[in-house]
C-alpha positions as CSV (number, residue, x, y, z in Angstrom):
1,X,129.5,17.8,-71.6
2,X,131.4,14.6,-71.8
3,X,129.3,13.1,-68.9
4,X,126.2,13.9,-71.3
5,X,127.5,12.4,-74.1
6,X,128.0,15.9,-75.8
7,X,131.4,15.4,-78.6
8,X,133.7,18.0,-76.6
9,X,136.2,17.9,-79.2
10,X,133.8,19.1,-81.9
11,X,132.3,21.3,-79.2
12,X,135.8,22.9,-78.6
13,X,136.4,23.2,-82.5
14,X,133.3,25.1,-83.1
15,X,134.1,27.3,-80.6
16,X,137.3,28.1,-81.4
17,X,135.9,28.9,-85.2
18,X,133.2,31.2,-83.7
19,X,135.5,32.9,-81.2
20,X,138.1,33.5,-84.4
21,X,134.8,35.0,-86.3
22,X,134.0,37.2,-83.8
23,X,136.8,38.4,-83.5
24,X,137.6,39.4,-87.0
25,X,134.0,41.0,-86.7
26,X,135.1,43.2,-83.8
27,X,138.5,43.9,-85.8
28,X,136.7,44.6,-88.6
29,X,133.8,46.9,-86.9
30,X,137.1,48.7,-85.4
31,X,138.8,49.5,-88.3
32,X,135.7,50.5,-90.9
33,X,133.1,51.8,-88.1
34,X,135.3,53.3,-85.6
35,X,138.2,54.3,-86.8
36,X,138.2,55.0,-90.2
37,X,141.6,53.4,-91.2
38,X,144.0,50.8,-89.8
39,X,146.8,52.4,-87.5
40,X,149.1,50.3,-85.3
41,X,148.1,50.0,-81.9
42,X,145.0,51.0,-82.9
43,X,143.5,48.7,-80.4
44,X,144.7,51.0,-77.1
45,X,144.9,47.5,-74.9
46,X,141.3,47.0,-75.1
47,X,142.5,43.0,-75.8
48,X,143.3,43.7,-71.7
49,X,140.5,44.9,-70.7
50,X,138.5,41.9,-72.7
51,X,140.7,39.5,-70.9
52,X,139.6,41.4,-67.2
53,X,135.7,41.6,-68.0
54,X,136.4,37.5,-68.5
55,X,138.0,37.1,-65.5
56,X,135.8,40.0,-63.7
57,X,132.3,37.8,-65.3
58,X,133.8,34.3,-63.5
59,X,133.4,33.0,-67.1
60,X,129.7,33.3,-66.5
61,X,128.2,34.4,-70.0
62,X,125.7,36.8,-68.0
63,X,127.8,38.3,-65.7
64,X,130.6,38.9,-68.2
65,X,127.5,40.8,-70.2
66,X,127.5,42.8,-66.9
67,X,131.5,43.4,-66.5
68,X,131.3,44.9,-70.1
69,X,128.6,47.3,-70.0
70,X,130.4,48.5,-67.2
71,X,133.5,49.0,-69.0
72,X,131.8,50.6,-71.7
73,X,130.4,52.9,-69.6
74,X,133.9,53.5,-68.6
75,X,135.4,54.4,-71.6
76,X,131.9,56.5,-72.7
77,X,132.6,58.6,-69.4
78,X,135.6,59.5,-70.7
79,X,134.8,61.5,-73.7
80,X,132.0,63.0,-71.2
81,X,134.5,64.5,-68.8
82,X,136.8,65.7,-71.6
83,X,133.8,67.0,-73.0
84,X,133.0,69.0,-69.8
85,X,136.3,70.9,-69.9
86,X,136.8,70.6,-66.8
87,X,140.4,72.1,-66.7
88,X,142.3,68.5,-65.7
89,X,144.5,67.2,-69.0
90,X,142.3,64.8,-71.1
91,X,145.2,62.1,-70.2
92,X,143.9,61.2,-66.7
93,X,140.5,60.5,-68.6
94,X,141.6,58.1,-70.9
95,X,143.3,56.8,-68.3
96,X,140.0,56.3,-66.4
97,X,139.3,52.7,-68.4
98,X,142.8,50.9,-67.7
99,X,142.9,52.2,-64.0
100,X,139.4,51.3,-63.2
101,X,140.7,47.3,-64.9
102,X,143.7,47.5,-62.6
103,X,141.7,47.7,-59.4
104,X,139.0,45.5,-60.1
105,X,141.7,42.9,-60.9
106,X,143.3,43.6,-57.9
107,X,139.7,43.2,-55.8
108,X,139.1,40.1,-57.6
109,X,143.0,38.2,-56.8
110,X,141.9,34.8,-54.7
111,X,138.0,35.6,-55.4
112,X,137.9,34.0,-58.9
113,X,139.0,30.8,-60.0
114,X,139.6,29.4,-63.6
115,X,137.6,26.5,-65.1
116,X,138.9,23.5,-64.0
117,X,139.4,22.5,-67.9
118,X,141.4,25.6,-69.1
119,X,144.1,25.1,-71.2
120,X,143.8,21.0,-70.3
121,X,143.7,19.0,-74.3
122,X,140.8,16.7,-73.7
123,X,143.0,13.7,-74.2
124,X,140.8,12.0,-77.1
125,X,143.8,12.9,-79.9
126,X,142.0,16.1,-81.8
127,X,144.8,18.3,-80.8
């Protein structure tokens, strides 16, 4: 972007003030759509599995579309099979979700790399 001529410090600003609102958003949709009421830990380590469908997507907006449909399907297939009563405690389902990050963070070790820019200050004084 700098190569361009593209301002990455007011690039990087406006992201972070779009990535802070959609983040309340998803708080807010958790607490009022979802839940009902705020409860600690209400959130189950789902902030976990968001950082593994990054790192899963290669920071690739499309493909991280991908790693979280199939982490949603996940977490739907776990009401399903406590729904089917299918005489196993309802533990190892919601379980189902946080295993299925584990290993496909443990396929992925030494297959995906990190921008090259993460974490870097761009050097131009903004922060």
């Amino acid at each position: 972007a700098r190569a361009a001529g593209v301002g990455v410090d007011g690039l990087k600003v406006a992201a972070l003030i779009i990535g802070g609102a959609l983040a309340g958003a998803a708080g807010a949709s958790l607490v009022l759509a979802q839940v009902g009421t705020f409860a600690e830990r209400m959130t189950a380590g789902r902030g976990f599995i968001a950082i593994a469908i990054v790192v899963l997507g290669g920071w690739n907006p499309l493909r991280v579309g991908v790693a979280a449909l199939l982490f949603g399907v996940a977490m739907a297939l776990q009401y399903l099979f406590q729904a089917l009563a299918l005489g196993i405690p309802y533990q190892v389902f919601l379980m189902l979700p946080y295993l299925l990050t584990l290993l496909v963070l443990a396929g992925a070790i030494g297959r995906v790399r990190a921008p090259a820019e993460l974490g870097k200050s761009s050097g131009e004084g903004l922060f």
